[in-house]
MARNULO-421262 format. One record per residue (C-alpha): residue in three letters; x, y, z. Coordinates in steps of 0.05 Angstrom, whole numbers, plus 5000, padded with zeros to 4 digits. Layout:
BEGIN
<ALA; <X; Y; Z>>
...
***
This chain:
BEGIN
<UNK; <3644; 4315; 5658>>
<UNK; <3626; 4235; 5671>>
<UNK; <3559; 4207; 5638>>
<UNK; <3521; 4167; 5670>>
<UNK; <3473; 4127; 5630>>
<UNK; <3438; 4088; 5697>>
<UNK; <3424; 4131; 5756>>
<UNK; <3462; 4113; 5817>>
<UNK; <3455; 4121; 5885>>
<UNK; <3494; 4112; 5953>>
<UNK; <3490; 4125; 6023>>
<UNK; <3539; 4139; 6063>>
<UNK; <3543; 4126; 6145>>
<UNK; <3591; 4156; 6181>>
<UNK; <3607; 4212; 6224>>
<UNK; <3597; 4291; 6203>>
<UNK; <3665; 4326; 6239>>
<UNK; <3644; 4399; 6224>>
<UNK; <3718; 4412; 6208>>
<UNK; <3759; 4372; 6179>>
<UNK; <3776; 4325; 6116>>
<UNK; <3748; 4260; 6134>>
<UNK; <3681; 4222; 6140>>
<UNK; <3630; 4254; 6103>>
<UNK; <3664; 4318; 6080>>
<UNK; <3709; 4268; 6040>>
<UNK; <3657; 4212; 6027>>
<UNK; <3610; 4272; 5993>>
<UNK; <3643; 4317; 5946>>
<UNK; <3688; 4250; 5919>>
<UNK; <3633; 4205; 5906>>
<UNK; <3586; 4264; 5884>>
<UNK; <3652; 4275; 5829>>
<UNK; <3641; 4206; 5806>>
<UNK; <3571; 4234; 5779>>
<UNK; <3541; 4190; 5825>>
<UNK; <3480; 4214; 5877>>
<UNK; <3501; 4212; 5946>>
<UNK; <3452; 4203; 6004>>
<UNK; <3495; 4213; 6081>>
<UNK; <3471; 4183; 6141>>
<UNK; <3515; 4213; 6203>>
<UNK; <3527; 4167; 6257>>
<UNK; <3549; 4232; 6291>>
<UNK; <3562; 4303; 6292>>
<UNK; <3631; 4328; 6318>>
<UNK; <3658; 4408; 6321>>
<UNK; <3722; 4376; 6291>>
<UNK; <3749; 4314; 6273>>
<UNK; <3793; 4270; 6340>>
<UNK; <3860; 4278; 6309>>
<UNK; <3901; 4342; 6330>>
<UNK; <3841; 4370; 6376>>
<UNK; <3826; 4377; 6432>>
<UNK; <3758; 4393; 6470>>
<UNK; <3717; 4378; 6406>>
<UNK; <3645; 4369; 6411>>
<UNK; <3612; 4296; 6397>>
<UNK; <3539; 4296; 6383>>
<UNK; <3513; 4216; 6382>>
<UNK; <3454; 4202; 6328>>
<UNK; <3444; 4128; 6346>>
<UNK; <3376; 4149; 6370>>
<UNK; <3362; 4175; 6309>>
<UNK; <3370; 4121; 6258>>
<UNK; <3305; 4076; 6264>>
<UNK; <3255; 4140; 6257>>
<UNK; <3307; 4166; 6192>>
<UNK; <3297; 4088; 6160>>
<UNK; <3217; 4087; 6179>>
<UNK; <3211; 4146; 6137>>
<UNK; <3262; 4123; 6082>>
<UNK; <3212; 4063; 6088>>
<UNK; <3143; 4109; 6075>>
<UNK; <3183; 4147; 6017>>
<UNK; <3206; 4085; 5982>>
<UNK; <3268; 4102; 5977>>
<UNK; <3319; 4056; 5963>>
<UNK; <3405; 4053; 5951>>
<UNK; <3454; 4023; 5897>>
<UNK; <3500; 4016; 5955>>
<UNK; <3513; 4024; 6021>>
<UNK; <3584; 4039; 6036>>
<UNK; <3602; 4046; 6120>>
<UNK; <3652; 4080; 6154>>
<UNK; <3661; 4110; 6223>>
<UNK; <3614; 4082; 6270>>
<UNK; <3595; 4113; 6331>>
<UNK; <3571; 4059; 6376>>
<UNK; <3555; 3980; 6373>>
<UNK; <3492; 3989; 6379>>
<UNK; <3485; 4037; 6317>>
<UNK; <3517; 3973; 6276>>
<UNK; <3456; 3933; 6296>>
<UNK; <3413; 4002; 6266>>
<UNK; <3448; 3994; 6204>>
<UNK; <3442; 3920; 6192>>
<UNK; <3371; 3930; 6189>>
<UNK; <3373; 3994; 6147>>
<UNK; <3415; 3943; 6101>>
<UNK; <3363; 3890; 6093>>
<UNK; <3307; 3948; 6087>>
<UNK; <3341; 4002; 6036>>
<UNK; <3382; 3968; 5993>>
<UNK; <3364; 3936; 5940>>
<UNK; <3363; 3861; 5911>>
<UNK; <3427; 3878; 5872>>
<UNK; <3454; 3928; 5912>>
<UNK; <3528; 3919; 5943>>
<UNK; <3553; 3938; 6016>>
<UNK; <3625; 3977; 6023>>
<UNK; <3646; 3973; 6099>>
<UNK; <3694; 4012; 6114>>
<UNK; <3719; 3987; 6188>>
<UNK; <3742; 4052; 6212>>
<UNK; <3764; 4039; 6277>>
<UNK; <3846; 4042; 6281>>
<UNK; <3915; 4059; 6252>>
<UNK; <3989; 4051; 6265>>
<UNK; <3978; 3996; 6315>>
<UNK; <3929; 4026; 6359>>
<UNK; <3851; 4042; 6371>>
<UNK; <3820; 4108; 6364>>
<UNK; <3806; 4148; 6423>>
<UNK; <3739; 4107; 6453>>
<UNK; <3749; 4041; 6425>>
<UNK; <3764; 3972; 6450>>
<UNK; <3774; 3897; 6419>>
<UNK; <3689; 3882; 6435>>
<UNK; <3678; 3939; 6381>>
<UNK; <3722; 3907; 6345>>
<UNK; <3692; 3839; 6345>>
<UNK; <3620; 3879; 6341>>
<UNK; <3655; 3904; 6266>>
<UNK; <3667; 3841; 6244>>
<UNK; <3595; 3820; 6255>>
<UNK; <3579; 3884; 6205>>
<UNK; <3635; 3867; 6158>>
<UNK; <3606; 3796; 6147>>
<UNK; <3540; 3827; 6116>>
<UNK; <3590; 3871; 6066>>
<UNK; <3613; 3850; 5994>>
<UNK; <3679; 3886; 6004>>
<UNK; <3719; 3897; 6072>>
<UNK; <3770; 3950; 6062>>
<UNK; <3811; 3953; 6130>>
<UNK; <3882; 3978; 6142>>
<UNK; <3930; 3930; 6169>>
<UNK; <3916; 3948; 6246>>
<UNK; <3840; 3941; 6235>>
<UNK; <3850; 3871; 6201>>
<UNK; <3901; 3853; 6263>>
<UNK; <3831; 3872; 6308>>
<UNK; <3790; 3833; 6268>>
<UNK; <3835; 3772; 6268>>
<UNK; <3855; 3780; 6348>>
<UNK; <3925; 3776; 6319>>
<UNK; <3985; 3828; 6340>>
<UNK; <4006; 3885; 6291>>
<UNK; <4068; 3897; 6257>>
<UNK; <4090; 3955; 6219>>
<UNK; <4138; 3912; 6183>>
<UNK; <4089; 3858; 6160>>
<UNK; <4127; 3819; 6097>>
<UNK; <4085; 3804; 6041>>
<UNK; <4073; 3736; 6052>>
<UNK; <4049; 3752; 6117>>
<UNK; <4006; 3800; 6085>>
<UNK; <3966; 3749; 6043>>
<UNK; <3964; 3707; 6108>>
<UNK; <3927; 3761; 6134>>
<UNK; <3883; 3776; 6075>>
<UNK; <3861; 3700; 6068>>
<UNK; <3840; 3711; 6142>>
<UNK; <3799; 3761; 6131>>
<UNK; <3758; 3722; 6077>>
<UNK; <3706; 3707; 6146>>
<UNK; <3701; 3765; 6146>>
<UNK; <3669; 3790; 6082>>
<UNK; <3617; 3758; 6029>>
<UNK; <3652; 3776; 5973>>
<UNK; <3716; 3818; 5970>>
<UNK; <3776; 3828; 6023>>
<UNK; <3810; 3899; 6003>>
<UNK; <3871; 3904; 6049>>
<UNK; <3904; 3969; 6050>>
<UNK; <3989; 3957; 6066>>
<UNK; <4055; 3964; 6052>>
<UNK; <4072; 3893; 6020>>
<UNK; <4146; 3894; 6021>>
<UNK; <4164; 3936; 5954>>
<UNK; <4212; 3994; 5958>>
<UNK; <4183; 4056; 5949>>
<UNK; <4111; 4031; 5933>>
<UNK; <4050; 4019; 5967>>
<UNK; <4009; 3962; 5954>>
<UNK; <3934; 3941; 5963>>
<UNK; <3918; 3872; 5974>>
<UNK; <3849; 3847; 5930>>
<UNK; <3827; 3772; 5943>>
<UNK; <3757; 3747; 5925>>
<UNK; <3741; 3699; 5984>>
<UNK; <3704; 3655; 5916>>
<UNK; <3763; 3635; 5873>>
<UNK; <3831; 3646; 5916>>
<UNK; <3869; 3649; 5859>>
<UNK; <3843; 3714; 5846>>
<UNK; <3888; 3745; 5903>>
<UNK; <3923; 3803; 5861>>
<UNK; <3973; 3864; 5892>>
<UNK; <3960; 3933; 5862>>
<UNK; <4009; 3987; 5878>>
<UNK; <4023; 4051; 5873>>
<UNK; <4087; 4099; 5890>>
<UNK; <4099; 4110; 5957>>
<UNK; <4094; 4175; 5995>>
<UNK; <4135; 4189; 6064>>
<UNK; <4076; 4227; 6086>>
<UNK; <4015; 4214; 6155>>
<UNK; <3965; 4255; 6170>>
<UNK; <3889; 4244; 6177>>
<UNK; <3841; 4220; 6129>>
<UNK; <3874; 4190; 6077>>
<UNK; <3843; 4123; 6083>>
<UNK; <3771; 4162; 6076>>
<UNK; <3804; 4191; 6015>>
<UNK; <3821; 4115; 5986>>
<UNK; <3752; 4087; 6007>>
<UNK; <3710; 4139; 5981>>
<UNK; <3745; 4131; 5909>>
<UNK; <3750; 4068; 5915>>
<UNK; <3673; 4054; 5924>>
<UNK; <3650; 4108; 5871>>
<UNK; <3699; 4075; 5820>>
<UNK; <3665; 4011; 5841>>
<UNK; <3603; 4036; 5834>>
<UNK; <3602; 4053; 5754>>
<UNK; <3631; 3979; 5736>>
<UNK; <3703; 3976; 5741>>
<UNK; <3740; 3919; 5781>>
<UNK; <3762; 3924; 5855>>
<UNK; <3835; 3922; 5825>>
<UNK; <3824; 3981; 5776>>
<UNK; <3784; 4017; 5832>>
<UNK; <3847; 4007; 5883>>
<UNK; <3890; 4033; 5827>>
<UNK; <3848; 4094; 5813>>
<UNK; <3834; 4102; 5891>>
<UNK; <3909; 4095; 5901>>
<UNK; <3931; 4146; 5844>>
<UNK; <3879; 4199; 5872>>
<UNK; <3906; 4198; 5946>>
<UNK; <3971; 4203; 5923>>
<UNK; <3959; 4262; 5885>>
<UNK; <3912; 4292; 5939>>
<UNK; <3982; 4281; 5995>>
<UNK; <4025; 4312; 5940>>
<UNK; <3984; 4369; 5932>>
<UNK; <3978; 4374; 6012>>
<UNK; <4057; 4380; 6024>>
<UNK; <4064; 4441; 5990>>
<UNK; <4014; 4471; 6051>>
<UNK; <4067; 4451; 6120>>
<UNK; <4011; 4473; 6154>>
<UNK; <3959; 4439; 6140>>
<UNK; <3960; 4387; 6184>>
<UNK; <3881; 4356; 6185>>
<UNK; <3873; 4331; 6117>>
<UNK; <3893; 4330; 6054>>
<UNK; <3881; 4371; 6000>>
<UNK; <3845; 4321; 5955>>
<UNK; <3788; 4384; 5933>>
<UNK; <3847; 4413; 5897>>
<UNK; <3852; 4350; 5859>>
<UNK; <3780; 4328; 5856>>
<UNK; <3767; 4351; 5782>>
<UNK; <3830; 4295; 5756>>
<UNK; <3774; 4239; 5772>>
<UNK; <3747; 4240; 5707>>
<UNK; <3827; 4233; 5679>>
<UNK; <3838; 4175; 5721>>
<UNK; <3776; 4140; 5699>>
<UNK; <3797; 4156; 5631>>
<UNK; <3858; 4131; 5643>>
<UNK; <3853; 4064; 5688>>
<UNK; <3776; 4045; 5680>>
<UNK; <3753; 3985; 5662>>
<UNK; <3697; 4015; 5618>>
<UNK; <3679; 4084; 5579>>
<UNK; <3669; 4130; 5640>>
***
């Protein structure tokens, strides 16, 4: 079990897929295992989540979200952190700004999550003016954690699945407009057999660091949920955004290795079968006691 000594909280906005690991059936249950209180703001509510199926229902909440702040507001109830991920619409990004400057507070930290693309393409509904719409959002977070295609979007630059790693950092140091503190940038880097994470803190450049971890031959949905979600709730209790991609890294790895002995389960991974080995990686890897 993980003490806490300061009460934490953190909500969450994203989408709700009724079925499915991703969004806030991952973003729950792994921050909640960090021993942190977790707060979920859906930007919308789908039968299933858009990879694999087909005909799935999509419920939009935009409408909802300045009535759920205006009572947040008469409750008094503030957030730790915000941490973002997929967004429904531009328009709920302009919401969630101003749930931002209302909720969190004076010491609080923003996790955006630009949850928009993979392998060199847009999800289904998506175009480069959300993209530039995400950037807008990403410039009020203290850490940016895209993949390589959603950095390529950002930067209105063309993807490459074979990006080398000094075209990497290239890419990372671009994203620094892109962020007020932190540029987390989730991609190969050029080492057999390992994947790497790039960290750079846009204040002292010299800080750009590579954390990896081994290398799995295995896609499937959700996985970069999986990262982000450990990643913020290791975050969250202290440690450093290089010990928190290391821990984040360790636990998706674990949660794809435990997900190839099921061939059929094809719209997730596994990571609840893995979800109690939290508390060994913080023991492990963390930068403090946890």
């Amino acid at each position: 079990m993980i003490e806490i000594f300061e009460e934490k909280k953190i909500l969450s906005i994203q989408d709700l897929s009724c079925y499915g690991q991703c969004s806030l059936t991952v973003a729950l249950p792994i921050i909640s295992a960090f021993g942190i209180e977790t707060a979920v703001l859906p930007s919308a509510v789908l039968s299933t989540h858009t990879s694999g199926f087909t005909d799935y229902t999509f419920r939009d909440l935009t409408d909802d979200f300045p009535s759920i702040q205006e009572h947040w507001e008469k409750e008094d109830i503030y957030f730790d952190a915000i941490y973002t991920g997929f967004i429904g619409s531009i328009k709920q990004m302009d919401y969630i700004k101003e749930i931002i400057k209302s909720r969190l507070k004076p010491e609080g930290k923003v996790f955006v999550d630009p949850a928009m693309a993979d392998y060199g393409e847009f999800y289904h509904g998506f175009d480069q003016d959300f993209a530039d719409n995400m950037g807008e959002l990403c410039k009020v977070g203290d850490y940016i954690l895209p993949n390589t295609t959603e950095a390529c979007y950002l930067l209105h630059k063309s993807w490459n699945p074979e990006f080398t790693k000094d075209e990497m950092i290239d890419i990372a140091e671009g994203l620094t407009e892109f962020t007020k503190k932190y540029v987390i940038l989730k991609g190969d880097v050029s080492e057999e057999n390992k994947l790497g994470t790039i960290i750079l803190d846009k204040n002292e450049p010299s800080s750009l660091n590579i954390v990896y971890n081994d290398k799995i031959d295995y896609s499937t949905h959700g996985t970069g949920d999986v990262f982000a979600s450990v990643f913020v709730g290791s975050s969250v209790l202290g440690n450093s955004p290089a010990t928190s991609a290391k821990i984040a890294g360790e636990f998706t790895k674990k949660s794809i290795e435990k997900t190839i002995e099921y061939p059929t389960h094809t719209y997730g991974v596994k990571f609840e079968s893995v979800i109690l080995q939290i508390s060994d990686l913080l023991k492990k890897y963390g930068d403090n006691d946890n």
